[in-house]
Structure formats: C-alpha cells, structure tokens
Residue frames relative to the residue before (quaternion, step in Angstrom):
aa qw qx qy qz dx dy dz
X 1.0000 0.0000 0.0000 0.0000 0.00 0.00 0.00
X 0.7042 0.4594 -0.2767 0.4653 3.36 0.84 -0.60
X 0.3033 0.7640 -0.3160 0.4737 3.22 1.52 -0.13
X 0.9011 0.1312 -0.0164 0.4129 3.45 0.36 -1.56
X 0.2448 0.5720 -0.5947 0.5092 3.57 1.79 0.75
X 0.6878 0.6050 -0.2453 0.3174 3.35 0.42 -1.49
X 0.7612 0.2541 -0.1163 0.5853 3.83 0.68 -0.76
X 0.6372 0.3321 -0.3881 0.5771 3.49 1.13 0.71
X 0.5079 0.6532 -0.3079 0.4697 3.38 1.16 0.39
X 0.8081 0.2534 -0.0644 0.5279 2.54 1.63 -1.51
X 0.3656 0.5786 -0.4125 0.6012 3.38 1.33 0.39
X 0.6820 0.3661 -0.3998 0.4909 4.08 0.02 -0.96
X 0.7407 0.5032 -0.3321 0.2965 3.66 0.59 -0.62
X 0.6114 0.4889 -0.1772 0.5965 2.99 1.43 -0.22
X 0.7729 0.1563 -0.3177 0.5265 3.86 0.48 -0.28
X 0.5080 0.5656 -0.6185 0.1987 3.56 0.71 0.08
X 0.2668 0.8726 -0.2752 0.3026 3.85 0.78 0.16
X 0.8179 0.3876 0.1276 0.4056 2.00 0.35 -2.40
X 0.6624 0.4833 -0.1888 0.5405 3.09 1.22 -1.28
X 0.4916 0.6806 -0.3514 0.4143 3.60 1.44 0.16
X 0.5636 0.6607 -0.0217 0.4952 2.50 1.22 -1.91
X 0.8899 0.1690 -0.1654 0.3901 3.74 0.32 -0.94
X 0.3706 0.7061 -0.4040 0.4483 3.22 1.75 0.33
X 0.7291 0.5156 -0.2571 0.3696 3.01 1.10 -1.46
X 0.6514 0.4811 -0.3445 0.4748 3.72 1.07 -1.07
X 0.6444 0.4689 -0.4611 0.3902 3.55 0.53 -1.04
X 0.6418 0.5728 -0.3530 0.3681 4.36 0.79 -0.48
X 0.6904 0.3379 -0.2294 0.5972 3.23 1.72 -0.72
X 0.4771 0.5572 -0.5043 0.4556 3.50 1.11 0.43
X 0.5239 0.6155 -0.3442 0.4777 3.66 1.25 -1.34
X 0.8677 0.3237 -0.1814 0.3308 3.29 -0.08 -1.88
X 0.5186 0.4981 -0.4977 0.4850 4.03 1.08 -0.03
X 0.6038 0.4967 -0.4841 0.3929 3.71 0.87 -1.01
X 0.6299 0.5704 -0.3120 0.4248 3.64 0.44 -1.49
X 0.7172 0.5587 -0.2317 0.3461 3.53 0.57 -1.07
X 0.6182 0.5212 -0.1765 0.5612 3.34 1.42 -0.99
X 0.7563 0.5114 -0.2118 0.3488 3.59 0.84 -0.73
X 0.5471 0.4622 -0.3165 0.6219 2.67 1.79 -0.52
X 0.9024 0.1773 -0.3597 0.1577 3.38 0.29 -0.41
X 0.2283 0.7872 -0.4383 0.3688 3.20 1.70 1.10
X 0.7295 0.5193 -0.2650 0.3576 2.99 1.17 -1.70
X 0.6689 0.3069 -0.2798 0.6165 3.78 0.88 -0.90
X 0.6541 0.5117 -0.4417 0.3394 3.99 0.00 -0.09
X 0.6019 0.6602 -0.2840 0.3480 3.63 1.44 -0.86
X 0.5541 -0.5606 0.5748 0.2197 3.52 -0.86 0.62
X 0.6600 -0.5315 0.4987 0.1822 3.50 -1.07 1.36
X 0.2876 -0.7190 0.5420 0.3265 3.72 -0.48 0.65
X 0.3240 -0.7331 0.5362 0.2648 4.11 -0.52 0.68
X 0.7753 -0.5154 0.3474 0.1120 2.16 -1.85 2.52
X 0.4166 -0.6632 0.5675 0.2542 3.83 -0.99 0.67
X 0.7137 -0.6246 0.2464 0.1995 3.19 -1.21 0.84
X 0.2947 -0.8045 0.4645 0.2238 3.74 -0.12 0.57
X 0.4768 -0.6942 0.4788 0.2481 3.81 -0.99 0.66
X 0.1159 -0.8706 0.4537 0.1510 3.53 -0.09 1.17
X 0.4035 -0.7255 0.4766 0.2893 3.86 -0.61 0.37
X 0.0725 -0.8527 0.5103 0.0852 3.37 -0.63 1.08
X 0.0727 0.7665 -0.5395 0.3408 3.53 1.56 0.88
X 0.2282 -0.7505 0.5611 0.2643 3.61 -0.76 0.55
X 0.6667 0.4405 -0.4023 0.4467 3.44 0.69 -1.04
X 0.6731 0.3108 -0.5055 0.4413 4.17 0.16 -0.86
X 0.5892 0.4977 -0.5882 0.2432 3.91 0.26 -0.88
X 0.7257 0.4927 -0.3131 0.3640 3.46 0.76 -1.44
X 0.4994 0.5211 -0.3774 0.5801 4.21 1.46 -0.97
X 0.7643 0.3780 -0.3387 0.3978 3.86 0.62 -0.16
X 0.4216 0.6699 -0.2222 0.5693 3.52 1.57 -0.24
X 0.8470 0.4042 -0.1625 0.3046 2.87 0.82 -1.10
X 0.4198 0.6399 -0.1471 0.6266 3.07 2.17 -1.06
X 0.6251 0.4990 -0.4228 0.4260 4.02 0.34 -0.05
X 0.3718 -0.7738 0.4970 0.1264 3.28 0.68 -0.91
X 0.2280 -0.9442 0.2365 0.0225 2.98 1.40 0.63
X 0.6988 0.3695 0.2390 0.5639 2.87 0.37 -2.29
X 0.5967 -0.5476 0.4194 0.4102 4.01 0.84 -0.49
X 0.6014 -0.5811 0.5137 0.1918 3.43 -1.31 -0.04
X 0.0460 -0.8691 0.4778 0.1194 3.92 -0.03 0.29
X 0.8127 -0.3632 0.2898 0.3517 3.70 0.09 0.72
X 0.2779 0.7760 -0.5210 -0.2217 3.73 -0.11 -0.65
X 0.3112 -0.8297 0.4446 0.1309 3.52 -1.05 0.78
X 0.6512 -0.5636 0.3163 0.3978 3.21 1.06 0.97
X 0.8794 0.2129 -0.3463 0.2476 3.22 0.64 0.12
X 0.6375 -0.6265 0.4466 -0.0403 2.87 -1.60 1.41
X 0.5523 0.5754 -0.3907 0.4597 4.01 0.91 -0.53
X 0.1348 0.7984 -0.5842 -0.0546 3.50 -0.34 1.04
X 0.5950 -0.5829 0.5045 0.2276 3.36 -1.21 1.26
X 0.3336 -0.6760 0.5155 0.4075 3.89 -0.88 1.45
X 0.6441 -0.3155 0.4779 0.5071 3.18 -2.08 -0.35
X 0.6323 0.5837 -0.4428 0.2518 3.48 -0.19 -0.70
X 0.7481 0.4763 -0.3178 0.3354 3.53 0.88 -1.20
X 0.7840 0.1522 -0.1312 0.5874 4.02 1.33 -0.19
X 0.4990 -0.6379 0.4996 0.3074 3.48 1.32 1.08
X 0.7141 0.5557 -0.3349 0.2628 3.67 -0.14 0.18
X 0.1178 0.7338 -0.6578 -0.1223 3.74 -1.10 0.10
X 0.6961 -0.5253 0.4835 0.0763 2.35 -2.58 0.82
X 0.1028 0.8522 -0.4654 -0.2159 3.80 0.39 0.53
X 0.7398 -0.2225 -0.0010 0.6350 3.87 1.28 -0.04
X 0.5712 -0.6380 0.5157 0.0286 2.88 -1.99 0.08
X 0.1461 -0.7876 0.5973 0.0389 3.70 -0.39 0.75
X 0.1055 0.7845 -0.6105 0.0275 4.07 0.27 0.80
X 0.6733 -0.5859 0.4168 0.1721 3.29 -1.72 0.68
X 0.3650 -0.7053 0.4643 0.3921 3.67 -0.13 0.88
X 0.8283 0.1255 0.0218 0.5456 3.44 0.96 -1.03
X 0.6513 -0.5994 0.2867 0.3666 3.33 -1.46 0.97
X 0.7362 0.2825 -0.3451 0.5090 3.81 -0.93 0.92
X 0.4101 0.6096 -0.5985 0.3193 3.91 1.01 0.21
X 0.6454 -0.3768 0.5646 0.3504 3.57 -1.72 -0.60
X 0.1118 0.6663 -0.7370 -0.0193 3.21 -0.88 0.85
X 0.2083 -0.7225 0.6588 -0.0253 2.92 -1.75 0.94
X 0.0130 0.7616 -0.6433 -0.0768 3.61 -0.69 0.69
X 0.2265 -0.7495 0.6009 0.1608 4.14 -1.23 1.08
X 0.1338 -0.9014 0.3803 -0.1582 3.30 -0.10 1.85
X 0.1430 -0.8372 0.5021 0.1629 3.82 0.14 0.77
X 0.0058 0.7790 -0.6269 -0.0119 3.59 -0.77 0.86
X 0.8990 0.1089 -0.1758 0.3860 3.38 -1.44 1.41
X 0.7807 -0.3461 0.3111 0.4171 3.22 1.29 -0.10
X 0.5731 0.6386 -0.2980 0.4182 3.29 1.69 -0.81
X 0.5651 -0.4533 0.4652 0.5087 3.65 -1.33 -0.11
X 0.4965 -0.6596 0.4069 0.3909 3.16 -1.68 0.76
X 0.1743 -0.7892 0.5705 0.1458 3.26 -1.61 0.12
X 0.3169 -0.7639 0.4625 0.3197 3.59 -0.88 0.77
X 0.0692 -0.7897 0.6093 0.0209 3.51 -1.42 0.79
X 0.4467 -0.7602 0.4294 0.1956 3.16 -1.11 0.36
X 0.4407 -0.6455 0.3350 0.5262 3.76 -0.94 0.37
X 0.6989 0.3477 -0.4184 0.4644 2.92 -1.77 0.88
X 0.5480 0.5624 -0.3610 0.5031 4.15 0.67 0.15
X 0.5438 -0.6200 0.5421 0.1608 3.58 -1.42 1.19
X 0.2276 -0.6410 0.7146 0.1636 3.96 -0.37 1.32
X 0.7209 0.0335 0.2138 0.6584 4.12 -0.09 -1.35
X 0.7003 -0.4603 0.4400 0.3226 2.96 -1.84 0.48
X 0.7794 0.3922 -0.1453 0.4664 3.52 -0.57 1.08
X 0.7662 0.3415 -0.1721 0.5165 3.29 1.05 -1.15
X 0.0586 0.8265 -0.5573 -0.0542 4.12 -0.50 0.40
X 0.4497 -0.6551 0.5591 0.2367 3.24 -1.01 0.79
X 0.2246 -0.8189 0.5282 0.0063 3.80 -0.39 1.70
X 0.8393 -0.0491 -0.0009 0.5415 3.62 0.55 -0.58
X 0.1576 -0.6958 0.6780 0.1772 4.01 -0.66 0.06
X 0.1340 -0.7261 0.6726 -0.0493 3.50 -0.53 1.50
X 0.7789 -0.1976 0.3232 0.4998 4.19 -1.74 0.12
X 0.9151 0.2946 0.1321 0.2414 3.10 -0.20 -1.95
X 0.7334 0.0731 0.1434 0.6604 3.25 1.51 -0.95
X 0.3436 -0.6392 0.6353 0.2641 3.68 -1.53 0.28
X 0.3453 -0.4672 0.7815 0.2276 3.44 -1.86 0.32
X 0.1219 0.7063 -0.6973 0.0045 3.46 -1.32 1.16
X 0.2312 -0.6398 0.7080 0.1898 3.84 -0.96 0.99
X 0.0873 -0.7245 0.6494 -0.2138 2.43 -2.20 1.63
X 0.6577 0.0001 0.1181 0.7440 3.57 0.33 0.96
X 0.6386 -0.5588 0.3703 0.3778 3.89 0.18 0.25
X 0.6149 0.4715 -0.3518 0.5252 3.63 1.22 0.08
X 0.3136 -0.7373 0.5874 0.1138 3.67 -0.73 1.26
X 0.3632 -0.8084 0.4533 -0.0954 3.39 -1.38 1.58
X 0.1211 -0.8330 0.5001 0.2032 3.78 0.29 -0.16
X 0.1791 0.8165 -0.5488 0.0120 3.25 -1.16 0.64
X 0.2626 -0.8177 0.5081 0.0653 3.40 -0.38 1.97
X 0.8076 -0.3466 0.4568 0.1375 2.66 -2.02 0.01
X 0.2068 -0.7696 0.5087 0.3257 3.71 0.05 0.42
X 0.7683 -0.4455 0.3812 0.2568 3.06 -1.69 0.99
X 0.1658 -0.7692 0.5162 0.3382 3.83 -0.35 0.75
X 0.6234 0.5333 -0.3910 0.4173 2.92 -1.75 0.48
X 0.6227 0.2996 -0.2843 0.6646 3.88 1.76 -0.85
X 0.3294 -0.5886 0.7128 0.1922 3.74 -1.88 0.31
C-alpha cells in the first residue's frame, strides 16, 4: 500500500504540469474558436435574397411603368373638358411633368399630321397656338386668347 501513495505521489508530481500546460491550450483553443465566430458572424456577407418572379406581360409591365411616375407628377386642375381633335388637328402622344414646382415640363405633341415633336411650356406649337401648361394627363394650349385642353388618349384605345 505504501507502494502506491508512493507512485501517485510521484505521478501527481509529474503531471501536475502538464495538466497545466493543457488546460492552458485547450482555453486558447476555446477562445480562438469563440473569437472566430464572432468574427464570422458580423464579418459574413448577407445570405442572397431569393429570386423574384418578373412579369413579362407587355401591356401590365408598361400599365406598371406607367403607375411610377417616372418623370414626376404635374398638379391636376380639375379640369376635365377635352377639346375634340378636329378643333387644332393635333394629338397629345405623352407628357414629361415636373416632380416639383419650377421643373421643365415638356409635352411631345403631333400637329396636322406632322411627326411628333417635344416642346416646352410656354413654346409656339404653329403660329398662334402655345403650349400654356403641361398637366398628368393632358396639356392647356392658348389659342386666340381662349385656352384649350388636350389629353391623352385613353390607354388601351388607338
């Protein structure tokens, strides 16, 4: 019995050390692991966003196109009386309104038949005729001192 006090006596003297020794590496094994995870977790790239279904309808993509507002928003003044084609030979093929007050508006306006052409408010369509205001939907054109409206055709009509 005394035998094995004796070789556990000498054995503890000898691995307490060691067992020092590997306490210590296994804590700096712990704390690199910890250390890395943390800085994977905030260093990592977002995982990328799954794919969205895109509509290749032409008419909603473009009825959606259209619904953005591109170009801005122009005011509407309530009015609604649109002036036939017949009475300045002319159509409206679109608009370009100002997100904000004092921008450029531009309306691209065919007259008589001609190619269209873009003008600005406050610019001579034909002798006589000026483009006064460029609203959403429709222009204000002055003629002879009386002011005229001319919309946009209904989408969906030619």
């Amino acid at each position: 019995m005394a035998d094995s006090f004796s070789f556990m006596s000498r054995l503890a003297r000898r691995a307490i050390p060691w067992l020092g020794s590997l306490a210590t590496i296994a804590a700096l094994a712990l704390l690199a692991w910890v250390g890395a995870r943390i800085f994977w977790t905030l260093s990592a790239p977002a995982p990328a966003e799954p794919a969205l279904a895109v509509d290749t309808d032409p008419s909603r993509v473009a009825q959606a196109i259209a619904t953005r507002h591109l170009f801005g928003e122009a005011p509407d003044t309530g009015i609604s009386a649109a002036v036939p084609e017949g009475a300045i030979n002319g159509k409206l093929n679109g608009v370009i309104a100002p997100s904000r007050k004092g921008g450029t508006a531009i309306a691209i306006v065919s007259i008589d038949g001609k190619p269209a052409v873009a003008v600005r408010e406050g610019d001579e369509l034909m002798p006589g005729v000026i483009l006064h205001r460029v609203l959403s939907r429709s222009v204000e054109i002055r003629r002879g001192g009386k002011t005229l409206v001319l919309a946009l055709p209904q989408p969906g009509k030619s």
